[in-house]
Every structure is written in structure tokens, then in C-alpha cells.
C-alpha positions in Angstrom: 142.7 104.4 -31.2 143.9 105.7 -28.0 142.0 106.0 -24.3 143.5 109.5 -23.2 143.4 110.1 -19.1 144.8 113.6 -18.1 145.5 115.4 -15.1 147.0 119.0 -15.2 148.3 121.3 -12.1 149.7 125.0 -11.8 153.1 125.0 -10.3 155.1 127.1 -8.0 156.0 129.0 -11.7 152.0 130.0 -11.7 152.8 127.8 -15.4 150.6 124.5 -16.0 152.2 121.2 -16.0 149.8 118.2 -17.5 150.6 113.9 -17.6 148.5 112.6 -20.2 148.5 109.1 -20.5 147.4 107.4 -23.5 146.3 103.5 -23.8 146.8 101.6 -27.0 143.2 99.5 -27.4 144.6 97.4 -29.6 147.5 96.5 -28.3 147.1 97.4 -24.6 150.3 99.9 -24.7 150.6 103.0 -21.9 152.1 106.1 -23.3 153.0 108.8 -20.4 153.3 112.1 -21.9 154.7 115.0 -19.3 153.9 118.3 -21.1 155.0 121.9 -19.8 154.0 123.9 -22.6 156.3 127.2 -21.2 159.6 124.9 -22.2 161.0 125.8 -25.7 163.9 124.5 -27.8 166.5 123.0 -26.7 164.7 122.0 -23.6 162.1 119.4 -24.7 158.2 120.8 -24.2 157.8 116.6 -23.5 158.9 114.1 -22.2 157.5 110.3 -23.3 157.7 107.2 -21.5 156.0 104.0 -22.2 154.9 101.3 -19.7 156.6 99.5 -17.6 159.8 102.3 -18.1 158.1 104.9 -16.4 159.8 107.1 -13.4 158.1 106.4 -10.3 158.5 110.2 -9.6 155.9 110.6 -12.4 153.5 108.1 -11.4 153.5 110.3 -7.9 153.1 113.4 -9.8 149.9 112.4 -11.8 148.8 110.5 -8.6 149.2 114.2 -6.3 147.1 115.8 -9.1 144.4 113.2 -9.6 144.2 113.2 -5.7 144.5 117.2 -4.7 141.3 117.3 -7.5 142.4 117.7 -11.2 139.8 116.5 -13.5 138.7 117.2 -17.0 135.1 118.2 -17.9 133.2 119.3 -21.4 131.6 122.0 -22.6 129.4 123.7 -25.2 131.7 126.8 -27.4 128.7 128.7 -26.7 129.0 128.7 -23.1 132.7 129.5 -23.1 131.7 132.3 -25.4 129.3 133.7 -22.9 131.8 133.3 -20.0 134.5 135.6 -22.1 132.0 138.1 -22.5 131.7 138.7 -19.4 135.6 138.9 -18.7 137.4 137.4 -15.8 136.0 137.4 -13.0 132.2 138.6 -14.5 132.8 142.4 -14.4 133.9 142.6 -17.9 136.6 145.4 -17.3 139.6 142.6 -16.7 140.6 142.2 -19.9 140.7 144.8 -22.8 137.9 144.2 -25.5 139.9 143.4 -28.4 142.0 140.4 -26.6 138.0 138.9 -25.9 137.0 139.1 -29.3 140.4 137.4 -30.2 139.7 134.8 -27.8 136.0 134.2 -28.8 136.9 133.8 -32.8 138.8 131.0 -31.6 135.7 129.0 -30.5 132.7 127.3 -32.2 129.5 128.1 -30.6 127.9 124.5 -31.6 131.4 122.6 -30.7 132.3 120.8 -27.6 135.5 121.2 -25.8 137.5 119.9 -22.9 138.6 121.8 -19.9 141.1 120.5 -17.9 140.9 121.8 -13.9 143.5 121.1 -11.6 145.0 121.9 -8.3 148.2 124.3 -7.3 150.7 121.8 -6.1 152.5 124.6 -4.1 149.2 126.1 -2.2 148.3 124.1 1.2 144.7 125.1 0.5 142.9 122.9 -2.5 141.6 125.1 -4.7 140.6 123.8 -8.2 142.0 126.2 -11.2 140.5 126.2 -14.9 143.9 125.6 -16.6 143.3 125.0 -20.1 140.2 124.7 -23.1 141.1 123.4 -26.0 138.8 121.2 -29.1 138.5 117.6 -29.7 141.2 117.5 -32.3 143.3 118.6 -29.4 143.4 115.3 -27.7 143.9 113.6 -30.9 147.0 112.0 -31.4 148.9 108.9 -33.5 150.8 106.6 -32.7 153.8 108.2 -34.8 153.8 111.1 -32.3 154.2 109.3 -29.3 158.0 108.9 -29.9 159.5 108.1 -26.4 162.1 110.1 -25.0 165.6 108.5 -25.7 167.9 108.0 -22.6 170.4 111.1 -24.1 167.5 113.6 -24.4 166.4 112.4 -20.8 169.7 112.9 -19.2 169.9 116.6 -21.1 166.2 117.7 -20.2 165.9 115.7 -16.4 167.7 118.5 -14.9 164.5 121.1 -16.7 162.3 118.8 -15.5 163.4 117.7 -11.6 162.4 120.9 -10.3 158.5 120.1 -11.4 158.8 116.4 -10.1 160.2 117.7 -6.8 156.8 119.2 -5.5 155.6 116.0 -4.6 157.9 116.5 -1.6 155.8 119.9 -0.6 154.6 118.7 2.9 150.6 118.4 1.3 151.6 116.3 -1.4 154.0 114.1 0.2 151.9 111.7 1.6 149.8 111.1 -1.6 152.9 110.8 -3.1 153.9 108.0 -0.8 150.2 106.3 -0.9 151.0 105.8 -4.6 154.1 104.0 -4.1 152.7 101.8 -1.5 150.0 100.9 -3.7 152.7 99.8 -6.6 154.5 98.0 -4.2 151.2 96.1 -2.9 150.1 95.2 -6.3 153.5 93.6 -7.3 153.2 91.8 -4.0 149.7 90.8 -4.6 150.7 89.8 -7.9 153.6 87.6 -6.5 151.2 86.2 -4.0 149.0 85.3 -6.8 151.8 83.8 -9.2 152.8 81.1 -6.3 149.1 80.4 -5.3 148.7 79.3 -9.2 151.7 77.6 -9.5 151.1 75.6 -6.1 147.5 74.5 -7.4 149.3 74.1 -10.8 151.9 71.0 -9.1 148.9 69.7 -6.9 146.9 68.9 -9.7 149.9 67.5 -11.8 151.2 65.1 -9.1 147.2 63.4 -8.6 147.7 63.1 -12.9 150.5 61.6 -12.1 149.4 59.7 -9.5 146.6 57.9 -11.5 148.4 57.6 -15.1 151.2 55.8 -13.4 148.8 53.6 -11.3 150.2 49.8 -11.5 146.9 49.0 -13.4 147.2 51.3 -15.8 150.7 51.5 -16.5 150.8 47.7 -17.0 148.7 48.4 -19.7 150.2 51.6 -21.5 154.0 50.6 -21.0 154.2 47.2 -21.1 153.9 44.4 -23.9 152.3 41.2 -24.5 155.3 39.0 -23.3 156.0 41.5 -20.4 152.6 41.4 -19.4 152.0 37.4 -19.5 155.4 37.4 -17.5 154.0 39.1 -14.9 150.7 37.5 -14.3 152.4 34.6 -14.0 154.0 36.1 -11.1 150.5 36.8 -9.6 149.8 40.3 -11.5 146.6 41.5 -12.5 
């Protein structure tokens, strides 16, 4: 059983790139999935990191999209339906009849599906784009498909890939980009903070344990035997 958290973006392509990540409940793993669905073979359509091995330049990317306004909302087949019908737009004359009807076979009235919006990363002004519709089983994945990329397929495919993970330097996404490294760096440091406070309490505590198991009284009585201890209250001992 997964939790699935996606963000999705059109690029400076006009194609759709998506990070999906998916959290183990059981065991608490993060899967990062980097989809562009325009990439055939040999260049990977994925590319699959698992926590803590993921790029930071990924992190950034799904960061710029959550921030800029990507977001993923439901929706009844019906009203998807309705919305084709009325063709791009709501004129009806954008599209040619028959590619409708071939669209509208491929949804169930009485189903819900998932829309994924998102921003263009290459646009200075926000707007939000419908960027993909798709069914329940969609999202559904095993374990057995989330095969990280190996380091030789991720030196081959990088290269495909860089030019995607290189609009977070576009002057809008930039500093988004940078608020989500800052925010790493501050959590590691809180983190570190928070490892010393503990281990400070940690040797305060042990030292007054110390401090009252090896108190004369008590240690006389723990550590020491009979003829030890008469020795020593004879030399005025308690």
C-alpha cells in the first residue's frame, strides 16, 4: 500500500513532465518517480530514485511545481463526458467529432478520475493547465514496479533528462528552487541541533546516576564484603 503525491508541469517542449512520489506505509520507504511520457526506448520514459538517494535537482523540480500551483483534483466520468462534448474551449468545432467520441468511450460515466493541473515552468505568468485524466487503476502501482534506476542507466539517460531539471534555473523558478534547498539544509541542521540537545541531557542525567550509585554509602554496601566492610568501620566508617 502506497501514499502517492504528484505534481505535473508543461515544459518549454509544450510536453508534460510529472514526480510522483510514492510512500511505503509499511515500511516508511519514498519512491521518486520522474515520468516524461514523450521519451521512448532507448531513452528511459522514468527515472526512479528512492530516499535518501534522491538528486537535489529533483527535489527543486517537484518543489517549483507544487509552489507555481500544480495540484491534483477528482472528478465524476460524467462530467468529463459533458466537458468533451462541448469541445475545447466550449464551442464544439475544435476538435473533429469522431476523435470526441473516441475520447468519450474511454470514460465511465459513474467512475471517478484524477486530474492532474500544473503550471508551465517556462511562462513568467502562472497559469494552471489541465495536463492529464486518467482512472484509479492509474495510480496503482506495486512494489515490483518501482525498480530504481541503476547508476549505468542514469549516466546513459541524465543527459535526456538535464535539460527538464534545468528550468528550475528560469529566473521565476529560481528562487523556489533555492527555498527548497534552504529548507533541507535547515532541517538537517535542526536535526543536528536536536541530536546534541539529547545527547547533552542524555550525559547529564547519566553522570547524577552516577553520582548517587557510587555514593560512599552505597557503594560500601554493593562493592564491598563483610571483612572489608568491618575493616573499615573500625577506621571510623559508617
Amino acid at each position: 500500500m502506497f501514499q502517492v503525491s504528484r505534481a505535473s508541469a508543461r515544459t518549454c517542449l509544450a510536453d508534460v513532465v510529472t514526480i510522483t512520489i510514492y510512500e511505503k506505509l509499511e515500511t516508511k520507504e519514498r519512491f521518486w518517480v520522474v515520468l516524461n511520457d514523450v521519451f521512448h526506448p532507448p531513452i528511459p520514459s522514468q527515472l526512479v530514485f528512492i530516499e535518501p538517494n534522491v538528486p537535489m535537482v529533483v527535489r527543486q523540480l517537484y518543489s517549483v511545481m507544487m509552489a507555481r500551483g500544480a495540484h491534483q483534483t477528482t472528478v465524476i466520468g460524467q462530467s468529463l463526458i459533458d466537458c468533451l462534448k462541448m469541445g475545447e474551449g466550449g464551442h464544439g468545432d475544435s476538435e473533429s467529432e469522431d476523435f470526441i467520441n473516441d475520447l468519450i468511450e474511454e470514460y465511465d460515466p459513474n467512475r471517478e478520475y484524477y486530474q492532474d493541473f500544473g503550471p508551465h515552468l517556462t511562462r513568467d505568468h502562472n497559469d494552471i493547465y489541465l495536463l492529464s485524466s486518467y482512472d484509479s487503476d492509474y495510480i496503482n502501482t506495486s512494489s515490483e514496479e518501482l525498480i530504481v534506476t541503476s547508476i549505468e542507466e542514469l549516466s546513459a539517460a541524465w543527459k535526456h533528462y538535464e535539460w527538464i531539471f534545468n528550468m528550475v534555473l528560469y529566473p521565476k523558478n529560481r528562487p523556489l528552487a533555492m527555498a527548497c534547498t534552504y529548507a533541507m539544509r535547515w532541517r538537517k541542521r535542526i536535526s543536528t541541533k536536536q541530536r546534541l540537545r539529547v545527547i547533552k541531557r542524555n550525559d547529564i542525567i547519566k553522570q547524577d546516576l552516577m553520582a548517587a550509585a557510587w555514593h560512599p554509602n552505597r557503594m560500601m554496601n554493593w562493592c564491598l564484603d563483610n571483612e572489608e566492610h568491618n575493616e573499615l568501620s573500625k577506621n571510623g566508617w559508617k
